[in-house]
N, C-alpha and C positions, 0 to 999 in steps of 0.2 A: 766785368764778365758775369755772366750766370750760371750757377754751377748745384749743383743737387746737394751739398752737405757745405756747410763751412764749420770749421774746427778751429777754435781758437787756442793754442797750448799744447806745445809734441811731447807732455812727460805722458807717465805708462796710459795713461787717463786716454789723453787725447790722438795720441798714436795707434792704442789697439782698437778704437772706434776708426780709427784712417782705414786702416789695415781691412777691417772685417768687410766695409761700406764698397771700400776699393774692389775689393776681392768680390764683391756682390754684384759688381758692374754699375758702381755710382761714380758722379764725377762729385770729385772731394776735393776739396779746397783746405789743406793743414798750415795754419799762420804762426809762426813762432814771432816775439817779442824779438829777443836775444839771437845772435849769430850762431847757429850750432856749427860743431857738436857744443855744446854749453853746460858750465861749470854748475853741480845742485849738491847746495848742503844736503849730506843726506851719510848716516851711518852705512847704508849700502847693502841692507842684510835684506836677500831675497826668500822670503820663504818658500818652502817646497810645495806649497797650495797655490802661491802667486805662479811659479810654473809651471802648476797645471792648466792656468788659465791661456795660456799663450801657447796658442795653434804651430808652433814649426819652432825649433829647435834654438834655443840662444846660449848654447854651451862657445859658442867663441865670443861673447861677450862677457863673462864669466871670472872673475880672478882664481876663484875655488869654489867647492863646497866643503861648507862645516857639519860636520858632525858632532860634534861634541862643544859644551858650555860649561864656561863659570861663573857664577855665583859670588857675590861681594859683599862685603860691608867694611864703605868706608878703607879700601885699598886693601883689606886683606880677603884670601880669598879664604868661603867660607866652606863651597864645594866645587869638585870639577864632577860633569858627568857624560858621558859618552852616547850618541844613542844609537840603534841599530843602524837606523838610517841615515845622510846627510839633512838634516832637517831646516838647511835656511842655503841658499851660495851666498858670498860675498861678493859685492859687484863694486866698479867705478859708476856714478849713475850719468857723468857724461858719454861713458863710450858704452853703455846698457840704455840707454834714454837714444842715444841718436842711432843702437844697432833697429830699435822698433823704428823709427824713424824710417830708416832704409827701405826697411823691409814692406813700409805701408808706401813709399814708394814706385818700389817695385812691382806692385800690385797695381799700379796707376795714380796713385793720389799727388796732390799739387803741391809742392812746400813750400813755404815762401818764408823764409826770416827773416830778421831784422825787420818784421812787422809788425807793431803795435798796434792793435786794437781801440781805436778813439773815438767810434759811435755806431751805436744799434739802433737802427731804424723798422719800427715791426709794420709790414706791408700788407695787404688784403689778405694774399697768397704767399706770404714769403715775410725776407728780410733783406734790409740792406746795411753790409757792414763797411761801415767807414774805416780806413787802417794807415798808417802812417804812408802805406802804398799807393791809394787812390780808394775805389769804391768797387765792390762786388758784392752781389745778389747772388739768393740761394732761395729754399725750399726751408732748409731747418738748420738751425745754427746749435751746435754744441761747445758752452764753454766748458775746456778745459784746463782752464789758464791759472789756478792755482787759488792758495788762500783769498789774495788781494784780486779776485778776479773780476774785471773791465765788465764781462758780460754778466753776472749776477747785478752790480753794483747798476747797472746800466738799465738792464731789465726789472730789475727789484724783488727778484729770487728769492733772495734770503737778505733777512735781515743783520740784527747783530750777531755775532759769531763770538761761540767758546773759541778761546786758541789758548793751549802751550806754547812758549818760546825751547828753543835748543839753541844750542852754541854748538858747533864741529869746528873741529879742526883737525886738516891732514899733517899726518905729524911724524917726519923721519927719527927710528931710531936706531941705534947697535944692532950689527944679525944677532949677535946674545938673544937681544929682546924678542928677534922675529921670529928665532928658532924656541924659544922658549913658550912663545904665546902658541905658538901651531896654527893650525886653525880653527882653533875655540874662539867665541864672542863671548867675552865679557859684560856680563851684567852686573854691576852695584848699586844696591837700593839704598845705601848710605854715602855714598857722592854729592848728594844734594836738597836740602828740602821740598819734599812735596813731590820726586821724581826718580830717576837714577843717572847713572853714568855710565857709559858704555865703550869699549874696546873693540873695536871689528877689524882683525886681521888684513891687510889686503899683500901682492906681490911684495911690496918691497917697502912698505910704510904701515900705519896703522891710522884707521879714521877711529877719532877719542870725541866721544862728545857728552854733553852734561841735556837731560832732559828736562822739565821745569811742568809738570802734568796738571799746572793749574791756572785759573785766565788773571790770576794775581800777577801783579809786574815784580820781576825777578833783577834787580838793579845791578848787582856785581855778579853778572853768569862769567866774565872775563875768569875774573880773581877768582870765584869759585871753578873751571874749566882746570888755570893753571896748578891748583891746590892740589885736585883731583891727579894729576899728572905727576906731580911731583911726591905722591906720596902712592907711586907703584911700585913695589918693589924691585921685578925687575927690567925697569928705563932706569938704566942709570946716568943714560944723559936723551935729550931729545932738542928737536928743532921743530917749529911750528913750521909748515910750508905754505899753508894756506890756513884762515880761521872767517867765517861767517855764521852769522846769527841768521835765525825765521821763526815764524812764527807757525806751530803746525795745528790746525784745527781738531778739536775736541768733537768727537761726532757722538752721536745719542739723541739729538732734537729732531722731534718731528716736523719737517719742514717739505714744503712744497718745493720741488726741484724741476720742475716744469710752467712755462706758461705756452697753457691752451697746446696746437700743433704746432710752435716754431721754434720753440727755444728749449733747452733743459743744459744743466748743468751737472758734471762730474768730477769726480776724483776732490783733490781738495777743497775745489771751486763750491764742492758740494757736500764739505765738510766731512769727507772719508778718511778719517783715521782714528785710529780704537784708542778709545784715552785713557788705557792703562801704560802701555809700551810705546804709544804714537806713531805707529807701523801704519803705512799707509800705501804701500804699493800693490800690495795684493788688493786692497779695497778699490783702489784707482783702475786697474784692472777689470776687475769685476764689476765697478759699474761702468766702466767705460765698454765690456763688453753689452751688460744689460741696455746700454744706451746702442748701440748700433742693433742689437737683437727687435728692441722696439720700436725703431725706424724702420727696418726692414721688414718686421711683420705689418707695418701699416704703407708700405710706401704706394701703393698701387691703389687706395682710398683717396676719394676725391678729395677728403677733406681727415686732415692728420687730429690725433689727439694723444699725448702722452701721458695721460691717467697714470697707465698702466707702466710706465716708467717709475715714474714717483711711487707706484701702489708694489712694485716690486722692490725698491728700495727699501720701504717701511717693512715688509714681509722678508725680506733675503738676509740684510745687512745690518739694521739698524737694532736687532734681536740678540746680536754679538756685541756691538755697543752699547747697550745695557745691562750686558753683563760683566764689561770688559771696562765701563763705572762703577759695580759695586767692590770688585776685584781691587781697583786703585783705591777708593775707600777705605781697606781697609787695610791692605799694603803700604800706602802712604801716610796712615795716619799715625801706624804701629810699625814702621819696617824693621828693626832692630829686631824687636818677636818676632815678626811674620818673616824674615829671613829664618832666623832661629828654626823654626817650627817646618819652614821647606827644608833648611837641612835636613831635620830631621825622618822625613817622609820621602821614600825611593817614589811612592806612587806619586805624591803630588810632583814631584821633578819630572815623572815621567809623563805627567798630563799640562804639568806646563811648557815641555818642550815640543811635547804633540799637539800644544793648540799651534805653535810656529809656524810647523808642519804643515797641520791640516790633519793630524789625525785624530787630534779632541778640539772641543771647541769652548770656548769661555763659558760658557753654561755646565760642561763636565767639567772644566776648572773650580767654579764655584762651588758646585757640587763636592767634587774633592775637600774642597774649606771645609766647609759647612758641616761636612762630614766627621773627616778628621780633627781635628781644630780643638774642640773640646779636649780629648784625648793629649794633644802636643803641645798645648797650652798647660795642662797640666805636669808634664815631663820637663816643661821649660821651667815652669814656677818652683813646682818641688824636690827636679831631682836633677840637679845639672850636669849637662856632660861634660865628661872629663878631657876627651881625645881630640876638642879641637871644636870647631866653631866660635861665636862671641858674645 
C-alpha cells in the first residue's frame, strides 16, 4: 500500500509522531517489531516536562506521581527531599507506551505488529519499506525503532553509537518495603561504577535497576544488580519477576539525523538520551514531536527536505546533552564527594530535581557546581559533618 508517513517503532518517539501526523489528516502507517502492549526495560520515571509534551491527558496510564527523592551511596541513604511539585510519575512503559499507541490510533493511524522491518528502499519520490509483512510505500519514513535501529543501520544515518548498558529488573517485595519507599525514586551514585542505581516505586513492586554511563563493557551488571538489592535496608526479602538488560544511547554527537526529504530518525534510534541519568523519554518525545512538526510544515512542498529537522535537534536538544556530559564527568568520576557536596547544598538538590521537572535545565545544574563547589568541597575536606551523610 501507499501511505503518506511510515513509522517504524510505537515507543514515545514513534507514537507521538503517529499521533500528531494522524491528527493532521495524514495517512500513517505505525509498524511495531514486537506484539503489543510489549514488555520495555525501562525504570519508568516520567518527568513532568515529558508531560508537557503530550497533547491530551495520560493520567490513566499512570501508576503515581512522585514528589519527592532520595539520594544514595552505596545502599544508604544520604538524603530524602521533598519537592513542591510532583516532579517525575512513575509509569509501567508497557501499558504507558501502548496507552500513546491507542491514542495515535484513534486519530486514524495504522498499527501493525508483529512487524519487522527488513529493508529500506529510497525511491525518486518516496520509499519503499520491506517488513516481515509484505511491502509498503510512503512519502517519508521515520525510524523510530530504537538503539539497534533497522532504519538508521539501513540508511546510514548514524554511524557508531555511544551507548550505556542498564540491567532492570521488576522486583516483588514486603508492603513494609512498599509502604516504607512511598513514592520517592531512589537514586544511588554508589551502586555501581561509572553510573547509579535506582529504585522507582511502582503499585505493587518496585523496578530496581543498575545504570552503567559509559560505552566501556560492564561484564557482571547481574552480580553487581543483585549486590545492589541486597544491601537495602529496607527489602528484607525480594523476588526478581522479570530482569533484562539494553543498551541505552549516550547522546551529545553531532550527527546528521536525516537523509535529504525521506528519511529521519528519532528517539533512541537517534541517540536521545542524556548521558548523565540516561532518561530518555522526555527526549523521545520531543523529538518525535519536532519530527512530525517538520513534516507537516513541509508536506505541501513539491519537494521535502529535512535540514531543519537535524538543525532543530543540534539547536534544541543536543545543548542539554552537553551539559548533562560534563555533569556525569564529574559525578562519575568523584561520586562519593560529589554526593557529599549535594547533600550538603538544599539549592543544588533543588535544581537537580527541577532539571527532572523541567524547571532548571542541565546548564543551571552545572551552573550551580561550578558555583558552589569550591565552597562544599572545602566543608567536605576540612570540616566534616557530624549528623549523618558518608
Amino acid at each position: 500500500m501507499i501511505h503518506d508517513v511510515i513509522i517504524a517503532g510505537s515507543g514515545p518517539a514513534g507514537s507521538i509522531a503517529a499521533y500528531l501526523l494522524a491528527r493532521a489528516g495524514l495517512d500513517v502507517l505505525l509498524l511495531e517489531k514486537e506484539s503489543l502492549p510489549r514488555y520495555k526495560a525501562c525504570g519508568g520515571g516520567l518527568p513532568r516536562k515529558a508531560q508537557a509534551l503530550i497533547p491530551f491527558s495520560v493520567t490513566l496510564a499512570l501508576e503515581f506521581q512522585s514528589a519527592g527523592g532520595v539520594v544514595a551511596y552505596d545502599g544508604k541513604s544520604v538524603f530524602r527531599t521533598r519537592t513542591l511539585k510532583p516532579y517525575a510519575a512513575l509509569v509501567m512503559r508497557d501499558k504507558f507506551d501502548h496507552y500513546l499507541v491507542r491514542k495515535a490510533e484513534a486519530e486514524g493511524a495504522i498499527v501493525r505488529d508483529v512487524c519487522r522491518v527488513t529493508g529500506v528502499e529510497l525511491l525518486s519520490e518516496g520509499v519503499r519499506v520491506r517488513s516481515s509483512q509484505g511491502e509498503d510505500q510512503a512519502r517519508v519514513l521515520v525510524g523510530a525503532d530504537g538503539i539497534n535501529s533497522v532504519v538508521a543501520h539501513l540508511t546510514g544515518i548514524i554511524g557508531k553509537r555511544r551507548a550505556g548498558s542498564a540491567l532492570e529488573a521488576e522486583v516483588t517485595v514486603p508492603l513494609a518495603a512498599l509502604e516504607d519507599q512511598g513514592t520517592y525514586a531512589t537514586f544511588d551514585f554508589g551502586a555501581i561504577s561509572h553510573g547509579y542505581g535506582w529504585i522507582f516505586p511502582k503499585a505493587d513492586h518496585f523496578s530496581v535497576g543498575i545504570f552503567n554511563a559509559s560505552d566501556a563493557k560492564e561484564p557482571q551488571l547481574r552480580k553487581i544488580l543483585e549486590r545492589y538489592l541486597e544491601r537495602q535496608p529496607h527489602i528484607a526479602s525480594y523476588e526478581i519477576q522479570r530482569i533484562r538488560g539494553h543498551r541505552i544511547p549516550l547522546g551529545g554527537a553531532k550527527e546528521v539525523l536525516h537523509l535529504g526529504g525521506r528519511v529521519m530518525v528519532a528517539g533512541d534510534a537517534a541517540n536521545m538520551a542524556d548521558p548523565f541519568l540516561g532518561e530518555g523519554i522526555h527526549y523521545a518525545l520531543w523529538s518525535g514531536t519536532i519530527a512530525a512538526e517538520t513534516i507537516l510544515a513541509q508536506w505541501n512542498h513539491a519537494t521535502l527536505d529535512f535540514e531543519a529537522y537535524t538543525r532543530r535537534i543540534w539547536e534544541e536538544i543536543l545543548p542539554h546533552f552537553q551539559y548533562s556530559q560534563r555533569i556525569a564527568n564529574v559525578m562519575y568520576r568523584h561520586p562519593k564527594l560529589a554526593t557529599n557536596m549535594l547533600h550538603r547544598s538544599k539549592r543544588m538538590q533543588d535544581v537537580m530535581f527541577g532539571v527532572i521537572s523541567g524547571e532548571h535545565t542541565y546548564r543551571d545544574l552545572y551552573r550551580a557546581i561550578t558555583w558552589e563547589a569550591p565552597l562544599l568541597l572545602g566543608e567536605v575536606i576540612f570540616k566534616p559533618y557530624r549528623g549523618g551523610g558518608i
